[in-house]
N, CA, C and O of each residue as an XYZ file, in Angstrom:
400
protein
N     203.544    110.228     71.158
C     202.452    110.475     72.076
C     201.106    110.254     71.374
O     200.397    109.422     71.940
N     200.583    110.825     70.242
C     199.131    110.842     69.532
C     199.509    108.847     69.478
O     198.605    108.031     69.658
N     200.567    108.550     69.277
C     200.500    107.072     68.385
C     200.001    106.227     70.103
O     199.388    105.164     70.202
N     200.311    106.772     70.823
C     200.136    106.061     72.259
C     198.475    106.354     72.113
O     197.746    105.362     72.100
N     197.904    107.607     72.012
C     196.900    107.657     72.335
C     196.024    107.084     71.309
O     194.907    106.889     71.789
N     196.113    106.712     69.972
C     195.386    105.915     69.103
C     195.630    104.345     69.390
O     194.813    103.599     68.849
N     196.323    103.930     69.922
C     196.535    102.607     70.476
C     195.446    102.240     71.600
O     194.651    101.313     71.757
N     195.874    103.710     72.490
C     194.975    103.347     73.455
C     192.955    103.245     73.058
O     192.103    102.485     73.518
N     192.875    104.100     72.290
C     191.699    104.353     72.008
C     191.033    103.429     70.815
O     189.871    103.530     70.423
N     192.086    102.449     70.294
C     191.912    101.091     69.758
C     191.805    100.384     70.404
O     191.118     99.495     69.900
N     192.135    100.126     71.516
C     192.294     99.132     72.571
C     190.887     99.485     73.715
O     190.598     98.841     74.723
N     190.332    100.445     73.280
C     188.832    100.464     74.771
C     188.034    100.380     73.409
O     187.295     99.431     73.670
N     187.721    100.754     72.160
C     186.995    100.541     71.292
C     186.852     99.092     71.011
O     185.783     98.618     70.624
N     188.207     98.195     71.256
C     187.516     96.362     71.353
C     187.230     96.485     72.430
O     186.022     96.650     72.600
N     187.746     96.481     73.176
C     187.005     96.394     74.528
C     185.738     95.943     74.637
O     185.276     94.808     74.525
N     185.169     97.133     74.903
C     183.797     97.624     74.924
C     182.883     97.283     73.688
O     181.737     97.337     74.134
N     182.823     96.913     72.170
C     182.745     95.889     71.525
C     182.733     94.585     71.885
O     181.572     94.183     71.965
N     183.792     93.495     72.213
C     183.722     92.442     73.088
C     182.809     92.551     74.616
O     182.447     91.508     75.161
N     182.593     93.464     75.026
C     181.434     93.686     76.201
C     180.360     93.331     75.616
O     179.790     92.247     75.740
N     180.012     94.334     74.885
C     178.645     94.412     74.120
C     178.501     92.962     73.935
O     177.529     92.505     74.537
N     179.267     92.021     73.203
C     178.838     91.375     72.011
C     178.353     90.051     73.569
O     177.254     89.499     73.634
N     179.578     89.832     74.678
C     179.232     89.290     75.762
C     178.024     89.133     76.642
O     177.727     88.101     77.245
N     177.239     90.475     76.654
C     176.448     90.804     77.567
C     174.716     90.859     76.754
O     173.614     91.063     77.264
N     174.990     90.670     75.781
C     174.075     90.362     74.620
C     173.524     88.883     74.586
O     174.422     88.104     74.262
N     172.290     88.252     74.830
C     171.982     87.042     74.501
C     170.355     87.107     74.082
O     169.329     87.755     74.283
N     170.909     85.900     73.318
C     169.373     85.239     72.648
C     168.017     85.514     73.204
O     167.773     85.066     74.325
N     166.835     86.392     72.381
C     165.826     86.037     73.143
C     165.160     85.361     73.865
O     164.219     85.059     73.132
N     164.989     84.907     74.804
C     164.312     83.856     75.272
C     162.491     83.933     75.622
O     161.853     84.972     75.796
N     161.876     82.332     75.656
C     160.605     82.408     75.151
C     160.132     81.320     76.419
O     160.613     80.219     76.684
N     159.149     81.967     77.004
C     158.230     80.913     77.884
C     158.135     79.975     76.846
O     158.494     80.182     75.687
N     157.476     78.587     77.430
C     156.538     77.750     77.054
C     155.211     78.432     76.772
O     154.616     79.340     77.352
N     154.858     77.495     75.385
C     153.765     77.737     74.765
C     152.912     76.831     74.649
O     153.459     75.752     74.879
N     151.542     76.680     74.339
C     150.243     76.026     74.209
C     150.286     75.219     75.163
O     150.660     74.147     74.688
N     150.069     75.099     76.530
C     150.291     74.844     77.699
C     148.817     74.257     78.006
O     147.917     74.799     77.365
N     148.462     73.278     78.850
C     147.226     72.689     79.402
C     147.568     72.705     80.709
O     148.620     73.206     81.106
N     146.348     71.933     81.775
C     146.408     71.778     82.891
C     145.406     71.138     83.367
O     144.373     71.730     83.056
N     145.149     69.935     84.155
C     143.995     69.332     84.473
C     144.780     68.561     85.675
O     145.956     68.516     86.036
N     143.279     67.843     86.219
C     143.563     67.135     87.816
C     142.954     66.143     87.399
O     142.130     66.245     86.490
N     143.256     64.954     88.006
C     142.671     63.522     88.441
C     142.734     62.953     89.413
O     143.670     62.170     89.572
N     141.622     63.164     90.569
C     141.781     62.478     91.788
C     142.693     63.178     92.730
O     142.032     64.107     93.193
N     143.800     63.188     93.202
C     144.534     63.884     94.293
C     145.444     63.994     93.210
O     146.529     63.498     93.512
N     145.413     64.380     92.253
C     147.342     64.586     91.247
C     146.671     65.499     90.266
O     145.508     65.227     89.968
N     147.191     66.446     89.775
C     147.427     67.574     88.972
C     148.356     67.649     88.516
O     149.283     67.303     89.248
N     148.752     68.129     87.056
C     149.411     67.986     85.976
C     149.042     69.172     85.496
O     148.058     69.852     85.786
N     150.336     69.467     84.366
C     150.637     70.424     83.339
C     151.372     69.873     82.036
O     152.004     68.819     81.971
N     151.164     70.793     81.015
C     152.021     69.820     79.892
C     152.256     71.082     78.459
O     151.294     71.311     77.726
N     153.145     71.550     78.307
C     153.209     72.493     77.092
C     153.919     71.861     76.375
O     154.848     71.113     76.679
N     153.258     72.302     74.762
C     154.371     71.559     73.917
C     154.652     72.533     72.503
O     154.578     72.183     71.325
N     154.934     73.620     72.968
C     155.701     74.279     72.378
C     156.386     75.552     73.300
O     155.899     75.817     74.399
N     157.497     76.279     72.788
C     158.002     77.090     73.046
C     159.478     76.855     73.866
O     159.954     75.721     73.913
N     159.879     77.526     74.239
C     161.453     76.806     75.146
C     161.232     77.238     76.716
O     160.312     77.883     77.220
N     162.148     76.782     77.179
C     162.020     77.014     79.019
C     161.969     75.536     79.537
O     162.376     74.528     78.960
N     161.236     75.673     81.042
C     160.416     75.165     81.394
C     158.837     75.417     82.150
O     158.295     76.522     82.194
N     158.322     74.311     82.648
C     157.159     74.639     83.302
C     156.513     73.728     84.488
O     156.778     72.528     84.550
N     155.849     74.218     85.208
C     155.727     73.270     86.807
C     154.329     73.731     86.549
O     153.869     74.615     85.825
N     153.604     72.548     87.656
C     152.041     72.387     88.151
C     152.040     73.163     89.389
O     152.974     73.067     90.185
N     151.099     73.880     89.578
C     151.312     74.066     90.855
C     149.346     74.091     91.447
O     148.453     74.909     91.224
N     149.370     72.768     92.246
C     147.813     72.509     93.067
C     147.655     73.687     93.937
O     148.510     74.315     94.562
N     146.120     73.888     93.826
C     145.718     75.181     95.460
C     144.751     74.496     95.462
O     144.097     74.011     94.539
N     144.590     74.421     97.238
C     142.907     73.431     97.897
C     143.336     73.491     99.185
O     144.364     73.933     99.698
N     142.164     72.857     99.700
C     142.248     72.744    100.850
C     142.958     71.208    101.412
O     142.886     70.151    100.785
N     143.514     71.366    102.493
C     144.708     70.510    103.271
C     143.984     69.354    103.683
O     143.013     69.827    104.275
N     143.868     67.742    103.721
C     143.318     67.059    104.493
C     143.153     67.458    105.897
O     142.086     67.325    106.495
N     144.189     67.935    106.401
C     143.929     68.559    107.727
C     143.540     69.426    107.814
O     144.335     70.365    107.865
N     142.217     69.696    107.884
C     141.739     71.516    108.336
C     142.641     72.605    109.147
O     142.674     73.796    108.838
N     143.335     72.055    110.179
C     144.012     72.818    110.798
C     145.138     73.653    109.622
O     145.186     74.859    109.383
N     145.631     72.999    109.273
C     146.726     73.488    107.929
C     145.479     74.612    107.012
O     146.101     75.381    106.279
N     144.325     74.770    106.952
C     144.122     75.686    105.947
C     144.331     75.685    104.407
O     144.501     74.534    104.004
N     144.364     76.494    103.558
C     144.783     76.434    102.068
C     145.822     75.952    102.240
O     146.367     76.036    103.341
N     146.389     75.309    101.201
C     147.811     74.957    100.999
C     147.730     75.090     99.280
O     146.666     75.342     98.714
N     148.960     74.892     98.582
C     149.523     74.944     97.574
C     150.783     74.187     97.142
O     151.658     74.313     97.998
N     151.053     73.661     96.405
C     151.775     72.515     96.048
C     152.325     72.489     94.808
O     151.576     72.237     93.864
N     153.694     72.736     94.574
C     154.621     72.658     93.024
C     154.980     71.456     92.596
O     155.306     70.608     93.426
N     154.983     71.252     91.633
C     155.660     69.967     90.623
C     156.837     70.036     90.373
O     157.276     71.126     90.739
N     157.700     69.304     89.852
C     158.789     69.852     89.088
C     159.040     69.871     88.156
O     158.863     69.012     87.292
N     159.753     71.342     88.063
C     159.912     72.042     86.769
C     160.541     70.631     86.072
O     161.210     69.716     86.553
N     159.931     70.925     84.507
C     159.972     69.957     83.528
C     160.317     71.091     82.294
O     160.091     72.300     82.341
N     161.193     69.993     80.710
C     160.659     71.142     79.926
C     159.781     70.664     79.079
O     159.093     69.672     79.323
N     159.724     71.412     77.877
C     158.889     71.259     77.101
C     158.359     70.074     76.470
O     159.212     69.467     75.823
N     156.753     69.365     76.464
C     157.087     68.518     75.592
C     156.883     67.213     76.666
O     156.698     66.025     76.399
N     156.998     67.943     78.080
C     157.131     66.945     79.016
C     155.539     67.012     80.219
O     154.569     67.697     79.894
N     155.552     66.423     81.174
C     154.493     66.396     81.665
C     155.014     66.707     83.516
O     155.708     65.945     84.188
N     154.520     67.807     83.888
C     154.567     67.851     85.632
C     153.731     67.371     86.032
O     152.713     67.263     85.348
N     153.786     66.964     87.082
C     153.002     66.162     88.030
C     153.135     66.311     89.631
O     154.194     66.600     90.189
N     152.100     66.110     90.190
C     152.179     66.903     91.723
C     151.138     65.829     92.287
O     150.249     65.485     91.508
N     151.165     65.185     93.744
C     150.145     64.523     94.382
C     149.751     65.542     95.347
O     150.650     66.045     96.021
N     148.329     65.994     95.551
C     147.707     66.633     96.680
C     147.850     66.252     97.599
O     148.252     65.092     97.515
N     147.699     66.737     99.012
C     146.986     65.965    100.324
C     145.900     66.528    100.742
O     145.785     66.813    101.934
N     144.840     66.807     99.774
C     143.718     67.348    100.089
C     142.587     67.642     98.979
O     142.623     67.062     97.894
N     141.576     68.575     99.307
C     141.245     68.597     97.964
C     141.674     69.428     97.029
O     142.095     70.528     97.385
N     141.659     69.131     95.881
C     141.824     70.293     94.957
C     141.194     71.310     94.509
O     140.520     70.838     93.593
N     140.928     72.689     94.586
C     140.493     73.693     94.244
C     140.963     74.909     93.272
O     140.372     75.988     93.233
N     142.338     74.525     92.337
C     142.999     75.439     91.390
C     144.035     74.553     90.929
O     144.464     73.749     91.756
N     144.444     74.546     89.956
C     145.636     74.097     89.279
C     145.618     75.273     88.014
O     144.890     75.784     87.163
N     147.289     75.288     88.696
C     148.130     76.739     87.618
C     149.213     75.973     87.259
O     149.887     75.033     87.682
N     149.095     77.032     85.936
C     150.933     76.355     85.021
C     152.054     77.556     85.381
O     151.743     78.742     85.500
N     153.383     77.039     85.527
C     154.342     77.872     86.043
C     154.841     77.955     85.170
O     155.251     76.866     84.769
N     155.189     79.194     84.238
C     156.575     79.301     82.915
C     157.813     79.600     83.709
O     157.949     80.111     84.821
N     158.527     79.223     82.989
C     159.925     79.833     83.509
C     160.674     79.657     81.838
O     160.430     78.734     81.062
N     161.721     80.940     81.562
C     162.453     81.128     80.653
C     163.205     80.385     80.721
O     164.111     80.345     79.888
């Protein structure tokens, strides 16, 4: 009986060890030293350090007034790389998006 119960209590001690060691991962790090600028109707982003990725994302106003503000994403890119987004209007903000 004790030999059953030291078996058993060897057997949830890996266990739960192998959990741990599973459910455990690598820090992870936005993108780093990141820019952002516009030219004409296109806005861009560009980081070139850190890991992840990162997107442009335009705010302005809509060629069509009726539409109001609008806002507009790039696609996510990673590091090292360049997003890019065409407006349909004017531009009034360009933001950088991190993602881990």
């Amino acid at each position: 009986m004790a030999r059953n119960r030291l078996v058993a209590a060897s057997a949830t001690a890996m266990l739960t060890a192998s959990l741990l060691m599973v459910s455990t991962s690598p820090a992870q790090a936005a993108p780093t030293n990141c820019s952002r600028w516009q030219s004409g109707y296109w806005a861009y982003s560009k980081c070139t350090s850190g890991t992840g990725t990162h997107s442009v994302t335009a705010y302005g106003q809509h060629v069509n007034p009726w539409n109001g503000p609008w806002a507009v994403e790039g696609p996510r890119v990673g590091v090292g790389e360049t997003s890019a987004v065409n407006f349909p209007g004017t531009i009034q903000q360009v933001y950088v998006n991190l993602y881990d």
